[in-house]
N, C-alpha and C positions, 0 to 999 in steps of 0.2 A: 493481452500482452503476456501474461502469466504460462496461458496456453501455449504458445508461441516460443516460448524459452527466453524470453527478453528480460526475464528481470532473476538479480543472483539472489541469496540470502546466503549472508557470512560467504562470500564468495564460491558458492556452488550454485550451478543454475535450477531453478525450480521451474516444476510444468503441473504445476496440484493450485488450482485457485482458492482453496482451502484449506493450505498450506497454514498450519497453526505457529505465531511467531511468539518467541520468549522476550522478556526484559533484555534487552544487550545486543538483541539482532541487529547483525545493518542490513539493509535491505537496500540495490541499489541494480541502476539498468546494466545488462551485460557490455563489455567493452565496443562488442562488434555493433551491438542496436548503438548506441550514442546516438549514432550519427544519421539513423532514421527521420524521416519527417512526421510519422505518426507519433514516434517520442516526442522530438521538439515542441510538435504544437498543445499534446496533452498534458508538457511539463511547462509550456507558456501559457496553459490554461486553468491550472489550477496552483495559484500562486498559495496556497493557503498552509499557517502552521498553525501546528496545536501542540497545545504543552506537553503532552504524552510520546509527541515525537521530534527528533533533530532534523533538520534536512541540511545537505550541501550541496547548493547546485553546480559547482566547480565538478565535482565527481560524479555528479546524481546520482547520491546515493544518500541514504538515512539511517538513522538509529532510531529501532522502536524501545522509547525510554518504559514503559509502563503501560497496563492494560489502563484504558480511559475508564471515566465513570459513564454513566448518562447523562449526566450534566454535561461533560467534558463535550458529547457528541454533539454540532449543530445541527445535522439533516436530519429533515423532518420523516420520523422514521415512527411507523404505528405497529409497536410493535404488537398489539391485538389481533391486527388482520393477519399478520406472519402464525401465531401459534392458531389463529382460526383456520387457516390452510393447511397447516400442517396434522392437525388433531380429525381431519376429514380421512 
């Protein structure tokens, strides 16, 4: 989606899926995707919030309140295999 130009941050469109976001950003799909189907059903698919971020789905668009802890993160994420890959 990222790739694609589909999503803004503070209203300028991003195409970096590494795009590093501050406290205060909103993050939110571009006017013209809205009305896509592969939106729709990835924003009917992942119903989920977490304290670290706002979401509006009227707008779809959000506020990244604050970097999360590890705590904060549910997916189950090993971060040992990631720095064993990387340190090869």
């Amino acid at each position: 989606m990222v790739s694609h130009r589909h999503i803004t941050v503070n209203g300028d469109i991003v195409n970096i899926p590494s795009y590093t976001l501050k406290a205060g950003d909103v993050v939110g799909v571009r006017e013209k995707s809205k009305s896509l189907q592969s939106i729709q059903d990835s924003l009917a698919a992942n119903s989920s919030v977490y304290e670290w971020m706002t979401w509006n789905s009227e707008k779809k668009e959000g506020t990244f309140v604050s970097v999360p802890e590890r705590l904060q993160i549910p997916e189950n994420i090993k971060e040992q295999l990631i720095v064993e890959l990387y340190s090869k």
